[in-house]
C-alpha positions as CSV (number, residue, x, y, z in Angstrom):
1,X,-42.9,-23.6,-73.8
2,X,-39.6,-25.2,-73.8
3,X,-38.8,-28.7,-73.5
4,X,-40.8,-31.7,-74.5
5,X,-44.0,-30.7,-76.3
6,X,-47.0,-32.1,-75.8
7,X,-47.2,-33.9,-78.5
8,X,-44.4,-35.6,-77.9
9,X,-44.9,-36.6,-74.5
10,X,-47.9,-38.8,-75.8
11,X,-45.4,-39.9,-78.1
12,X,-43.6,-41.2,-75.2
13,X,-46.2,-42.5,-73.4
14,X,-47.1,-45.0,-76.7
15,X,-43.2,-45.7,-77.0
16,X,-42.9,-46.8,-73.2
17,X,-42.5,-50.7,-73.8
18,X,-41.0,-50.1,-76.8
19,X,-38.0,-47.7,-75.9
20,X,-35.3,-48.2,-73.2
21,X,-35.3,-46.0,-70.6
22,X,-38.5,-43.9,-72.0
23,X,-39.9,-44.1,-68.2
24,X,-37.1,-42.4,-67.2
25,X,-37.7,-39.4,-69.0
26,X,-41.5,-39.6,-68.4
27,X,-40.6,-39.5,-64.4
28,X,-38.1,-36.8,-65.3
29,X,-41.1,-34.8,-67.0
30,X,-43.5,-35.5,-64.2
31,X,-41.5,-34.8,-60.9
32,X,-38.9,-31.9,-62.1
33,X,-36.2,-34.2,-60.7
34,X,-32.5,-33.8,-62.6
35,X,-31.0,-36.9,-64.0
36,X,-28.5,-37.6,-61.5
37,X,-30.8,-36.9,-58.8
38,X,-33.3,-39.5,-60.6
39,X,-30.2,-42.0,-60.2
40,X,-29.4,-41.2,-56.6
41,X,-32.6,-42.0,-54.9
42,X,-32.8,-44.7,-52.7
43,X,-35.8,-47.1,-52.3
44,X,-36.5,-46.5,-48.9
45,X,-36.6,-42.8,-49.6
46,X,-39.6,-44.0,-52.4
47,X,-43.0,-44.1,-50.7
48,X,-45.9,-44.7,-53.2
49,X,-48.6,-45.5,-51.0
50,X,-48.4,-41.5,-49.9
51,X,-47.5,-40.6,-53.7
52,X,-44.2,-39.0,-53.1
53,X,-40.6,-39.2,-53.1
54,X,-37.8,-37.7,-50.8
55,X,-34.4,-36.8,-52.8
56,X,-32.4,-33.9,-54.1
57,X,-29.3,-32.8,-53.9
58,X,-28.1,-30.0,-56.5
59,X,-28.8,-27.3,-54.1
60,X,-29.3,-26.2,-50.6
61,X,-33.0,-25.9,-51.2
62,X,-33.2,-29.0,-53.2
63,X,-31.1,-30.9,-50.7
64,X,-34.0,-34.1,-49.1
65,X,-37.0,-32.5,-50.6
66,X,-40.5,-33.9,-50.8
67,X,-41.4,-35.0,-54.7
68,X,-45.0,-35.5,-55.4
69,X,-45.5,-38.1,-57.6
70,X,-48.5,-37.7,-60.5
71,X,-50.6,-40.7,-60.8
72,X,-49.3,-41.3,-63.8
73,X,-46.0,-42.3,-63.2
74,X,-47.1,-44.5,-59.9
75,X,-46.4,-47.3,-62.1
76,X,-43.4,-46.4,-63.7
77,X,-41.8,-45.7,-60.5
78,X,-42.9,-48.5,-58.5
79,X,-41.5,-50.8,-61.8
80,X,-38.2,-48.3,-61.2
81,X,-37.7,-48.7,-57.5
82,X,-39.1,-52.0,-56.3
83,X,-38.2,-53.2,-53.0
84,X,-38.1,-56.8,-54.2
85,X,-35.2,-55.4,-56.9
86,X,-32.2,-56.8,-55.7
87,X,-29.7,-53.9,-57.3
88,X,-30.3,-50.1,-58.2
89,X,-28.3,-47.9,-60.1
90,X,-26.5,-46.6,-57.3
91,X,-25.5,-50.0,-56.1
92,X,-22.5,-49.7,-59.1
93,X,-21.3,-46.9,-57.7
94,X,-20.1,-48.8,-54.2
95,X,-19.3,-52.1,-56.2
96,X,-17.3,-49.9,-58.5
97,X,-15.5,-48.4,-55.4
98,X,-14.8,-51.8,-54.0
99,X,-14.3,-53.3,-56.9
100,X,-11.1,-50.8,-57.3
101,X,-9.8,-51.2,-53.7
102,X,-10.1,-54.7,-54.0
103,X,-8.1,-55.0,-57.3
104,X,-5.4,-52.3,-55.6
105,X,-6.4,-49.3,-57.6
106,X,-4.5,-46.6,-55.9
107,X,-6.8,-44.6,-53.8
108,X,-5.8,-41.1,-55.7
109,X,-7.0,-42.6,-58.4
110,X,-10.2,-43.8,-56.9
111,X,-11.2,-40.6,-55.6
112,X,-10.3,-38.5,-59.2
113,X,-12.3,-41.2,-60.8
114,X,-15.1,-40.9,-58.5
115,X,-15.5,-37.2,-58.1
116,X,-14.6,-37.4,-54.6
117,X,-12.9,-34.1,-53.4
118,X,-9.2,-33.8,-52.1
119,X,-9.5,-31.1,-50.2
120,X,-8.7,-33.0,-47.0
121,X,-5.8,-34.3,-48.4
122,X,-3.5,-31.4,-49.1
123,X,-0.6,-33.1,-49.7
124,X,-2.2,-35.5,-52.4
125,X,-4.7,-32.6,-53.2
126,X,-2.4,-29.8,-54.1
127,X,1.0,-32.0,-55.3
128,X,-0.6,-35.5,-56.9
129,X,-1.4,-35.5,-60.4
130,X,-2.7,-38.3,-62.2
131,X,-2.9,-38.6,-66.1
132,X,-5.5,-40.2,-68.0
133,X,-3.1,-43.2,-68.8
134,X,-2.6,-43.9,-64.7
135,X,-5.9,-43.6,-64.6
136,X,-6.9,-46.0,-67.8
137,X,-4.7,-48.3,-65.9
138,X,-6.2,-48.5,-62.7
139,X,-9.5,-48.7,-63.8
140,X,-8.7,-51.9,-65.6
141,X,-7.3,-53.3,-62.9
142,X,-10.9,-54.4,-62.2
């Protein structure tokens, strides 16, 4: 087998209030999701009463799919994706994007930073260039 063994999941499982982000990895191990996929799931798409999840997004195939959720990470994911939290991880992304427009970040820069794509924008797309000092500079405009 590759990956975690066995052994060490228990491991895990005995470290989980002692390690940051340890129930990460253990909902990693039990649902197949990728990390950024694990990030990018909204708590409405979370529905633990029916023991499953809706996210994905590498792939075509992957793209809104159902994630059954082992009863053994019920807890950890409830604790991950309460309803009563008032911020998730995705929330930084949109304060980080408002954030920058706010502080005047030029929007080039935004969308390099972001990963956003430029293909819409030929002009900017093809001729704008932005080095890592612009960028630097913008960023701590926030």
């Amino acid at each position: 087998m590759t990956g975690i063994p066995n052994e060490e999941i228990k491991t895990l499982w005995s470290k989980l209030y002692e390690i940051n982000n340890v129930d990460i990895i253990l909902i990693m191990i039990y649902t197949g999701l990728r990390p950024t996929e694990l990030l990018e799931i909204q708590t409405e798409n979370v529905h633990l009463d029916e023991k499953y999840m809706v996210g994905g997004m590498k792939t075509e195939a992957g793209k809104d799919r159902i994630i059954p959720l082992n009863d053994k990470i019920i807890p950890l994911v409830k604790n991950r994706y309460d309803a009563n939290k008032k911020y998730l991880p995705h929330d930084g992304r949109h304060t980080f994007a408002s954030l920058m427009d706010s502080a005047g970040a030029n929007d080039v820069c935004i969308k390099l930073i972001m990963g956003h794509s430029m293909k819409n924008d030929t002009t900017k797309g093809t001729y704008t260039h932005k080095t890592l000092e612009e960028l630097l500079t913008e960023v701590n405009k926030i």
